[in-house]
N, C-alpha and C positions, 0 to 999 in steps of 0.2 A: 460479197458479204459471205463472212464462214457460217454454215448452218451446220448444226450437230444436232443427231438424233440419233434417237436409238431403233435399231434393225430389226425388227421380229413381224414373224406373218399377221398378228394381231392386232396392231400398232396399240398393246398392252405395255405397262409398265412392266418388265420383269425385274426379279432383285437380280444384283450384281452377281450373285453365285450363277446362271443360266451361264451357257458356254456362247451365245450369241452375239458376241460383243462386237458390232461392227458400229464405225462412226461415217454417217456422210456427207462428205466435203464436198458442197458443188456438186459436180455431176461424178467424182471420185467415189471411192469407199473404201475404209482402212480396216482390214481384216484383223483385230488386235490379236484374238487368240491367233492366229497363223501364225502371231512371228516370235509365241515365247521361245519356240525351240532354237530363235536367233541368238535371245537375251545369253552372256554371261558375264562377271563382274568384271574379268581382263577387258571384252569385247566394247563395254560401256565405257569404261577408262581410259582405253587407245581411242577411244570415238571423243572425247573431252578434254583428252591431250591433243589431239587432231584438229580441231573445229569449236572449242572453246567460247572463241571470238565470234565465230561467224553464228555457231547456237544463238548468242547471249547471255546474258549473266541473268535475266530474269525465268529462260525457260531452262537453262543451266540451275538454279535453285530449286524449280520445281523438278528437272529431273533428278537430282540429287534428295531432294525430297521422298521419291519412291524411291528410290536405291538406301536412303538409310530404314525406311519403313522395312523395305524387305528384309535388311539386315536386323533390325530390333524385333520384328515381328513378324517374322516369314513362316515360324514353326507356331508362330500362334493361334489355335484353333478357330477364334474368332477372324481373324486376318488370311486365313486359308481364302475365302470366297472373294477376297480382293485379288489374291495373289496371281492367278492367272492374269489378269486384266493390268496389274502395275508391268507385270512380265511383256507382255506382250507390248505395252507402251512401251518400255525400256528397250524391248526387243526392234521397233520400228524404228525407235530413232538411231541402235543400231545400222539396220539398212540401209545403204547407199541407194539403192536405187529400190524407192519409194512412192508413190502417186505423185508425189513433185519433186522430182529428184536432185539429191542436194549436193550435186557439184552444181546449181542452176542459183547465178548471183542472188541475193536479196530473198528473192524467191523460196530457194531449197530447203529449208528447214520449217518453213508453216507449218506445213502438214505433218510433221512431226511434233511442232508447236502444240497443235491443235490435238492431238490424240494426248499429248502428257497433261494437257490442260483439262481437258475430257475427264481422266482416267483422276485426280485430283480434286476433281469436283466430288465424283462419287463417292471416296475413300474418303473426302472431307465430311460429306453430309451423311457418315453412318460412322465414321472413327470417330474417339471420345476427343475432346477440342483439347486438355493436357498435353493429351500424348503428340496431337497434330503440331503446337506450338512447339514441343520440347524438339522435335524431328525437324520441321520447317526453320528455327533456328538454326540448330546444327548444319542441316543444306548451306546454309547462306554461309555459316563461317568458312565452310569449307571452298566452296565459291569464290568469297573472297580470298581467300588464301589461294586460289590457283592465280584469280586474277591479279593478286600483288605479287605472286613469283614473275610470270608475265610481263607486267608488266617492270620488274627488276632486272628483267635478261636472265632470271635464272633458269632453269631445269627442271621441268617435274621430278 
């Protein structure tokens, strides 16, 4: 069973602005600020042209989901205190070698499941629900559009 919590010596609620952001999976723990320095929008791309299929098309939307939120609202004052924390998800599922690393069949991609889905939670339950709909659609079209080139034999 996946358990997600959140990391702090108080086991306080902190808001999403605190730089703390660790998730723990089983007996794992995914460092999210560690890996914004991974995130970049080529890096994410080639990892979705790559591994598409094997993502899914369900955690494929959600990460598309932060990726268009960073791009509508990365400079946005309010959307600053997310920002790390979208980064740093985007960033991990960047990483190939991960706490379940995902050349590892069926398996590889949870844990990167699991931190996008995390970090989606948060940004849901304090983003205004417009802006989350108008974003979350967008993901999915986009989604699908990879998946029907895909599955046409074309070319990204």
């Amino acid at each position: 069973m996946w358990l997600f919590r959140k990391h702090n010596k108080k086991n306080a609620q902190p808001e999403p602005a605190q730089a703390e952001e660790m998730i723990e999976i089983e007996q794992g723990k995914i460092d999210l600020m560690g890996n914004v320095r991974e995130y970049s929008d080529s890096n994410f791309m080639d990892k979705v042209k790559a591994y598409g299929r094997l993502i899914g098309r369900k955690v494929l939307e959600e990460a598309f989901t932060l990726f268009f939120l960073v791009k509508e609202y990365g400079t946005n004052k309010e959307f600053m205190k997310y920002l790390p924390m979208v980064l740093g998800a985007l960033g991990y599922l960047i990483l190939p070698a991960d706490l379940i690393p995902d050349y590892i069949p069926v398996m590889g991609f949870t844990d990167d499941a699991a931190a996008i889905a995390y970090v989606l939670k948060k940004v849901k339950d304090h983003w205004p629900a417009d802006k989350m709909n108008a974003i979350t659609e967008k993901a999915r079209k986009e989604v699908d559009r990879i998946f029907d080139k895909k599955d046409n034999g074309e070319k990204e």
